[in-house]
C-alpha positions as CSV (number, residue, x, y, z in Angstrom):
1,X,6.1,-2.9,18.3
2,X,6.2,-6.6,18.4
3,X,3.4,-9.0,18.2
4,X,2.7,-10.8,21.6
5,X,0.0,-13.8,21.7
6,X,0.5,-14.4,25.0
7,X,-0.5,-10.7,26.6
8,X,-4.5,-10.1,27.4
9,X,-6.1,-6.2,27.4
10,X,-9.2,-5.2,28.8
11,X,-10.9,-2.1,26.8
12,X,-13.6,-0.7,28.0
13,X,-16.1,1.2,25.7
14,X,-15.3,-0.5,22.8
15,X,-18.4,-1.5,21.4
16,X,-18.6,1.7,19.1
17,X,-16.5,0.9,15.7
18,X,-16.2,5.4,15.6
19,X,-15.2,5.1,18.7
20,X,-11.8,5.9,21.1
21,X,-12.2,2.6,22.8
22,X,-12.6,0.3,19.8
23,X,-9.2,2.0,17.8
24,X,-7.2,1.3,20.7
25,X,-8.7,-2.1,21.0
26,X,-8.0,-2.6,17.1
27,X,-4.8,-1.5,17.0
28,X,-3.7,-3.4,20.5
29,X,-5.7,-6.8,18.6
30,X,-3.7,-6.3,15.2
31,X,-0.5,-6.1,17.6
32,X,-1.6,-10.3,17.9
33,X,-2.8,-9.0,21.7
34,X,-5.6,-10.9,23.1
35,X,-8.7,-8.4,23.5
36,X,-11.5,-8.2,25.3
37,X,-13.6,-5.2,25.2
38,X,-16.9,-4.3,27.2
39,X,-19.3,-2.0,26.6
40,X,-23.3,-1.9,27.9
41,X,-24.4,-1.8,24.5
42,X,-24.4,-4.8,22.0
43,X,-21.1,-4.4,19.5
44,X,-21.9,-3.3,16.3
45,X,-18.2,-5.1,15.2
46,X,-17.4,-8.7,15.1
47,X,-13.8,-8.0,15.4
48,X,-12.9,-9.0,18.5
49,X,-14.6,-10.3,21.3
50,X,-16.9,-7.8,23.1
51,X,-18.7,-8.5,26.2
52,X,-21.7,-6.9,27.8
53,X,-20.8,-4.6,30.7
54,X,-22.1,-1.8,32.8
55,X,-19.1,-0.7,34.5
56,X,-21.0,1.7,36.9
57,X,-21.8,-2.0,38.1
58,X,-19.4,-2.9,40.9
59,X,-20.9,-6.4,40.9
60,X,-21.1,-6.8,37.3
61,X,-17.4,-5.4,36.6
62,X,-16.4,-7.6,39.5
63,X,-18.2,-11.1,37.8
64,X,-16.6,-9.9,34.3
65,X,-13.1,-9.8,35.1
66,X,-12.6,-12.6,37.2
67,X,-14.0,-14.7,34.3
68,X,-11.9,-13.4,32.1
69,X,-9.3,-13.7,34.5
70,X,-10.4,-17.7,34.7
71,X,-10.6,-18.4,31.0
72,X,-7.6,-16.3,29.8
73,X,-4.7,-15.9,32.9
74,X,-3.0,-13.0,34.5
75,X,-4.5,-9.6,32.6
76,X,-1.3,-7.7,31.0
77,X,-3.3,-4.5,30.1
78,X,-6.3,-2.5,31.2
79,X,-7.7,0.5,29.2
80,X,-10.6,2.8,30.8
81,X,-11.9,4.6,28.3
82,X,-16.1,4.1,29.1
83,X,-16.7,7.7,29.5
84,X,-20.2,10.3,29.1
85,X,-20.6,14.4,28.4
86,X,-23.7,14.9,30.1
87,X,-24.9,18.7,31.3
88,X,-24.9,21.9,29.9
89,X,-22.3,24.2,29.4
90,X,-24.0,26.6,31.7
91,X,-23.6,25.2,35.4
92,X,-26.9,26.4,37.0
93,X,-28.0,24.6,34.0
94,X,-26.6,21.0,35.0
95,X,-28.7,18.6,37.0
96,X,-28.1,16.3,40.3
97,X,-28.7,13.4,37.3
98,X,-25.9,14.9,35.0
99,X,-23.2,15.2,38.0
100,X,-24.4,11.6,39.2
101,X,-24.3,9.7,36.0
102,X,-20.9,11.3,34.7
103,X,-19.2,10.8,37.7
104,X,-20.7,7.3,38.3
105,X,-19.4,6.5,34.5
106,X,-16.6,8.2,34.2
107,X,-14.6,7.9,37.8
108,X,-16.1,5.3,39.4
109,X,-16.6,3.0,36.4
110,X,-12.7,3.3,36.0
111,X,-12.2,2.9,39.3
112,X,-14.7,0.0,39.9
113,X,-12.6,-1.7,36.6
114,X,-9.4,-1.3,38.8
115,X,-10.0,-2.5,42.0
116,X,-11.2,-5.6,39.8
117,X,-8.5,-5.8,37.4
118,X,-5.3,-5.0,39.5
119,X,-5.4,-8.5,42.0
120,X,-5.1,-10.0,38.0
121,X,-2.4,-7.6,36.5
122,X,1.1,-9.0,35.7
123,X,3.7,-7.4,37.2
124,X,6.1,-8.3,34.6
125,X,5.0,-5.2,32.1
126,X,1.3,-4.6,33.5
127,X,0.1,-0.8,32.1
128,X,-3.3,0.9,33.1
129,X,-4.3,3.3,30.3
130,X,-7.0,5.8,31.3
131,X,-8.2,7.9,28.7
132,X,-9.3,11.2,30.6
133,X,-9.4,14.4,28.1
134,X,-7.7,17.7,27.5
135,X,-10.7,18.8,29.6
136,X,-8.9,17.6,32.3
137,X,-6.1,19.6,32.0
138,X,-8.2,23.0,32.4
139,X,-11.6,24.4,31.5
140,X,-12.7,24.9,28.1
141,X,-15.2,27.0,26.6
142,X,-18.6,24.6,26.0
143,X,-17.5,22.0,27.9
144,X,-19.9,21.0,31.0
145,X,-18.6,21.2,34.6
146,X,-19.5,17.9,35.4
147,X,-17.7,16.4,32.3
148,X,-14.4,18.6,33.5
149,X,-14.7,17.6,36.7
150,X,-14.6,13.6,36.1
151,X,-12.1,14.3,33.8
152,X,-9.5,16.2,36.0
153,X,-10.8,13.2,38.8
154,X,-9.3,10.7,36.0
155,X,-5.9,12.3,35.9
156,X,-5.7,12.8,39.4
157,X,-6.5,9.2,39.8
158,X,-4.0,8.0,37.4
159,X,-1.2,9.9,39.4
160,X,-2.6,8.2,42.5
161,X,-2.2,4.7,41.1
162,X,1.0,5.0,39.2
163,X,2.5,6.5,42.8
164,X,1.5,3.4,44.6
165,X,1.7,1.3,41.9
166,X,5.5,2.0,40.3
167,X,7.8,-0.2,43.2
168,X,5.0,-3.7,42.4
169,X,6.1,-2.9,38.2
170,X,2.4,-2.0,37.3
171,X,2.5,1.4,35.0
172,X,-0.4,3.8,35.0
173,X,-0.6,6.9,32.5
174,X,-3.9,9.1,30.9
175,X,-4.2,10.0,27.6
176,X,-5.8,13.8,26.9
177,X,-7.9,14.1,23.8
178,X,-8.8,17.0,22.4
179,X,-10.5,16.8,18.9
180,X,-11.4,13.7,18.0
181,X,-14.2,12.8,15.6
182,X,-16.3,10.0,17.6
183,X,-19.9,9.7,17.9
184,X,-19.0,11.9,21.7
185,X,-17.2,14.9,19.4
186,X,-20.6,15.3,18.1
187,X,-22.0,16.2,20.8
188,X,-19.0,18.4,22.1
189,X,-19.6,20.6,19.2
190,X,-23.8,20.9,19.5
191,X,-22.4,21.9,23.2
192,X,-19.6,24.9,21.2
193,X,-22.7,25.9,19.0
194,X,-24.9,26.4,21.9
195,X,-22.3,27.7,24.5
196,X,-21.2,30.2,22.0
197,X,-24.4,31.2,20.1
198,X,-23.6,30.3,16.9
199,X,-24.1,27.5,14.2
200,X,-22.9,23.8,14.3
201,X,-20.6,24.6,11.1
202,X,-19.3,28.1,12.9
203,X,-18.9,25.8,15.6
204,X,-16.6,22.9,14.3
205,X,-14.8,26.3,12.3
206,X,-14.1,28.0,16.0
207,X,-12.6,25.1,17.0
208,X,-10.1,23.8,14.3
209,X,-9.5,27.6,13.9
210,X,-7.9,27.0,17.5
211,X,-5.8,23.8,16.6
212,X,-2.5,24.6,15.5
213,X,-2.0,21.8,13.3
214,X,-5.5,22.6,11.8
215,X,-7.6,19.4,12.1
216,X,-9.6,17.9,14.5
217,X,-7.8,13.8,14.8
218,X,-9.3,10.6,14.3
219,X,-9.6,7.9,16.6
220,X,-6.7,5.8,15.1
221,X,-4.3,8.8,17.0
222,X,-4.9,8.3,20.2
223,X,-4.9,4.2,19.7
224,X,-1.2,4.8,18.4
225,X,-0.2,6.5,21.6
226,X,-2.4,3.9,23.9
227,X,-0.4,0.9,22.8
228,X,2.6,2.9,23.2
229,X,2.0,2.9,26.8
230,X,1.0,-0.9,27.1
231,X,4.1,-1.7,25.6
232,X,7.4,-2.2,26.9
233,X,8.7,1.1,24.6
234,X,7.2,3.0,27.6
235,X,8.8,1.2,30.5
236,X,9.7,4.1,32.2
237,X,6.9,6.2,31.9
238,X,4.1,6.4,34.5
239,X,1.6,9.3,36.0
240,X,1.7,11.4,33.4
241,X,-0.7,12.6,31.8
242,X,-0.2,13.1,27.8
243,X,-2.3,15.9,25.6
244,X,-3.4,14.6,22.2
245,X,-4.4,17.7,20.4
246,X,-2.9,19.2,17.4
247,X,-1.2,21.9,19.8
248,X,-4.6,22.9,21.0
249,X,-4.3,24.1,24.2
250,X,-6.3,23.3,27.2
251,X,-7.8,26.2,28.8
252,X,-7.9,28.1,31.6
């Protein structure tokens, strides 16, 4: 992929250097692309420039992207990856709070970031990358409702978009995780150990013993597949909605 000074992406969640968000904003920056990230917490990077934002924050999201609209032009790429696991794996378990706040952070933060980025978005080459999670490609065993439920309202929303979004040249695709060692993976496996009764070793053992390729994947994974779809290698691909998982499979 070639470098391109002139291209501007918005990543979301990117505070975190362990985390999804920051690898794709890395590897998009190193490509010579202008970054912005935003996350509600304070960077603990200096790499590129990372502004406070609570995207649950219609106002606040709105007030962010129009400056950075102002100061930098037409927006080329957006990436929503600001995303919680709240709940318990048991449903009866899972409180009002831990339906509200996953949905409010995972659904409507994305969509509150697109109704504000899309009046910016070129539509020579414009991509919307939303990482959802192989969670929302079926159910899987430890994994609260709540989170699989924003999660299969993230691909569902990416379809949406891309439909309506393909004739004005704006691409929009979902990445599926499955694995992948974050600071969030941690908790996803205290969730296994739980769920399934056992230890937090015996956990992380049950599920790269269900990974075909027999690891779990670091972050740097998915950001190869994220600037993929930002870039004009993936012209012709929108709505779909792409597993990144060792062959692990998504559940029910």
């Amino acid at each position: 992929m070639t470098n391109d000074t002139n291209k501007v992406a918005v990543v979301t969640g990117a505070g975190h250097s362990q985390g999804i968000g920051h690898a794709i904003a890395k590897r998009l920056f190193d490509q010579g692309i202008q970054v912005v990230g935003l996350d509600i917490k304070p960077a603990d990077h200096q790499l590129f420039e990372c502004r406070h934002c609570d995207v649950t924050s219609e106002e606040m999201v709105n007030e962010t992207i129009s400056g950075i609209a102002e100061e930098l032009g037409r927006i080329s790429y957006l990436v929503n990856n600001a995303g919680v696991g709240l709940g318990d794996p048991v449903f009866l378990s899972c409180t009002e709070a831990d339906w509200l706040n996953t949905f409010n952070i995972n659904v409507f933060g994305a969509v509150n970031l697109c109704r504000a980025t899309l009046p910016h978005v070129s539509t020579e080459g414009g991509s919307i990358v939303n990482v959802a999670s192989l969670a929302g490609l079926g159910a899987m065993v430890g994994i609260p409702a709540p989170y699989t439920a924003s999660k299969f309202a993230m691909v569902g929303l990416t379809k949406s978009l891309a439909l309506e979004l393909a004739p004005k040249g704006i691409r929009v695709n979902a990445i599926c995780p499955g694995s992948i060692k974050t600071q969030l993976h941690e908790t996803s496996l205290d969730m296994i150990s739980r769920a399934e009764g056992v230890d937090r070793a015996t956990a992380e053992a049950l599920e790269v013993a269900g990974i075909p390729m027999g690891y779990s994947a670091t972050a740097d994974e998915v950001a190869h597949l994220a600037a993929f779809l930002c870039s004009e290698e993936s012209k012709y691909m929108t709505g779909t909605a792409i597993p990144v998982s060792g062959g692990m499979p998504s559940g029910l």
